[in-house]
C-alpha positions as a Markdown table, in Angstrom:
| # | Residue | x | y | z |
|---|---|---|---|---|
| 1 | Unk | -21.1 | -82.7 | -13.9 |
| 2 | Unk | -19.1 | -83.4 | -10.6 |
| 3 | Unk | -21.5 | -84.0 | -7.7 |
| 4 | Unk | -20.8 | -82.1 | -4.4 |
| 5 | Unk | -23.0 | -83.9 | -2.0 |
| 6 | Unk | -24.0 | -80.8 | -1.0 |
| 7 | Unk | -27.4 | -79.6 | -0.6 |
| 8 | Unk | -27.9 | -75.5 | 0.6 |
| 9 | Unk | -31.0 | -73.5 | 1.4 |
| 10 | Unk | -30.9 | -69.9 | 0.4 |
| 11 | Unk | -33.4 | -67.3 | 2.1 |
| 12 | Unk | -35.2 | -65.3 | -0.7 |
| 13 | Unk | -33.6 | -62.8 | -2.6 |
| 14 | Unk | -30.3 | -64.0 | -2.1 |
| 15 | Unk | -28.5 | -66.1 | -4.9 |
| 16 | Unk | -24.9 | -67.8 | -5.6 |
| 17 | Unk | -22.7 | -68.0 | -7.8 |
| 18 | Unk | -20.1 | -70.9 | -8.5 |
| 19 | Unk | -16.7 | -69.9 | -10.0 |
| 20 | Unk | -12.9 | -71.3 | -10.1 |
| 21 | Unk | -10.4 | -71.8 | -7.8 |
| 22 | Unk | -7.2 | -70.1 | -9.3 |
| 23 | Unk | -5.6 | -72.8 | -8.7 |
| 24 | Unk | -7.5 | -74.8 | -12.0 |
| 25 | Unk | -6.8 | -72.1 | -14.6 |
| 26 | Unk | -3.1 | -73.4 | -14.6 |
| 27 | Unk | -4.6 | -76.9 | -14.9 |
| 28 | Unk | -6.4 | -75.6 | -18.3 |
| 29 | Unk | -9.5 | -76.2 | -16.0 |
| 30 | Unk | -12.6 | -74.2 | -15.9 |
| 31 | Unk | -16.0 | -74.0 | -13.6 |
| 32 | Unk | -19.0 | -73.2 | -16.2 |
| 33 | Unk | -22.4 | -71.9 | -15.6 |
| 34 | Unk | -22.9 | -71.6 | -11.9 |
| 35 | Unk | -25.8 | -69.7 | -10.8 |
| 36 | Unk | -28.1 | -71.0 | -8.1 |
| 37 | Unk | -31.0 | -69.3 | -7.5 |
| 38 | Unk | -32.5 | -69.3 | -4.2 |
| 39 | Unk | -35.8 | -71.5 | -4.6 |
| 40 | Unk | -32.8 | -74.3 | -5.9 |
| 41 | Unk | -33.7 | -77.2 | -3.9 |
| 42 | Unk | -31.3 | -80.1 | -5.6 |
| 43 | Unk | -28.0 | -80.9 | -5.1 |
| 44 | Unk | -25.2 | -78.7 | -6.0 |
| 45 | Unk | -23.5 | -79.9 | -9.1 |
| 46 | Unk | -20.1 | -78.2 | -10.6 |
| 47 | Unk | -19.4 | -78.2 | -14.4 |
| 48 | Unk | -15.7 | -78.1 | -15.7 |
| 49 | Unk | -14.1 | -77.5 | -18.6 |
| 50 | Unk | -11.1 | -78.8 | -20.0 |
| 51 | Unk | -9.5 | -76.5 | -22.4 |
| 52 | Unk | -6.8 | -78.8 | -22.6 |
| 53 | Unk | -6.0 | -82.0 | -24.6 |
| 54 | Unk | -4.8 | -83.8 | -21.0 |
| 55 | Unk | -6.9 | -85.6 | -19.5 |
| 56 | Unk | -7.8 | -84.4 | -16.3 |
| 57 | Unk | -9.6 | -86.8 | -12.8 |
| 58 | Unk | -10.9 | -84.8 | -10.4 |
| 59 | Unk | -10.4 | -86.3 | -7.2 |
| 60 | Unk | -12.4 | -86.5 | -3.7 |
| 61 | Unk | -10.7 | -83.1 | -1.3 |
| 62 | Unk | -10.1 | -80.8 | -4.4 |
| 63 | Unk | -10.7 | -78.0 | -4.4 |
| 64 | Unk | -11.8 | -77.1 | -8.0 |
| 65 | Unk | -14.7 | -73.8 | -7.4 |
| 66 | Unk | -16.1 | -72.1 | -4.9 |
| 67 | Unk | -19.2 | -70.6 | -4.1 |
| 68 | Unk | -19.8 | -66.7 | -3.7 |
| 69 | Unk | -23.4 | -65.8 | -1.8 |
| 70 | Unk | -25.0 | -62.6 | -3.2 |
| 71 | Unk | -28.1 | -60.4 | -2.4 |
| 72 | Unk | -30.5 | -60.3 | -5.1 |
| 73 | Unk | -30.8 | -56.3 | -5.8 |
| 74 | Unk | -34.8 | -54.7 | -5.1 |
| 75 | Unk | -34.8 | -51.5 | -7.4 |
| 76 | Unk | -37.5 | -49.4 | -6.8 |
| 77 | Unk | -39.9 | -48.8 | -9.7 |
């Protein structure tokens, strides 16, 4: 888990969703999980996968994922 240092407050009935920069799929790198739902109150933490056999460091300034902001759908029942 790489730490962010990032802390974000979500009104309800939205959510986000952490995926890859292109730029890591030709480093064999992938973002996994990466849901947050809006009542998250921790830190934002990125998972990666290396589906390589290179070791890979991640640095401080890359930019391995970003984070898309959705709006949690209200069907009518």
């Amino acid at each position: 888990m790489i730490d962010t240092g990032l802390k974000i407050l979500f009104p309800y009935g939205m959510y986000s969703q952490l995926i890859s920069q292109s730029s890591m799929a030709k480093k064999s790198l992938m973002v996994a999980g990466g849901i947050i739902n809006w009542d998250y109150r921790g830190e934002v933490k990125v998972m990666i996968h290396n589906l390589s056999q290179e070791p890979y460091e991640v640095k401080a300034k890359d930019k391995i994922a970003q984070l898309l902001v959705h709006q949690q759908p209200h069907p009518e029942v």
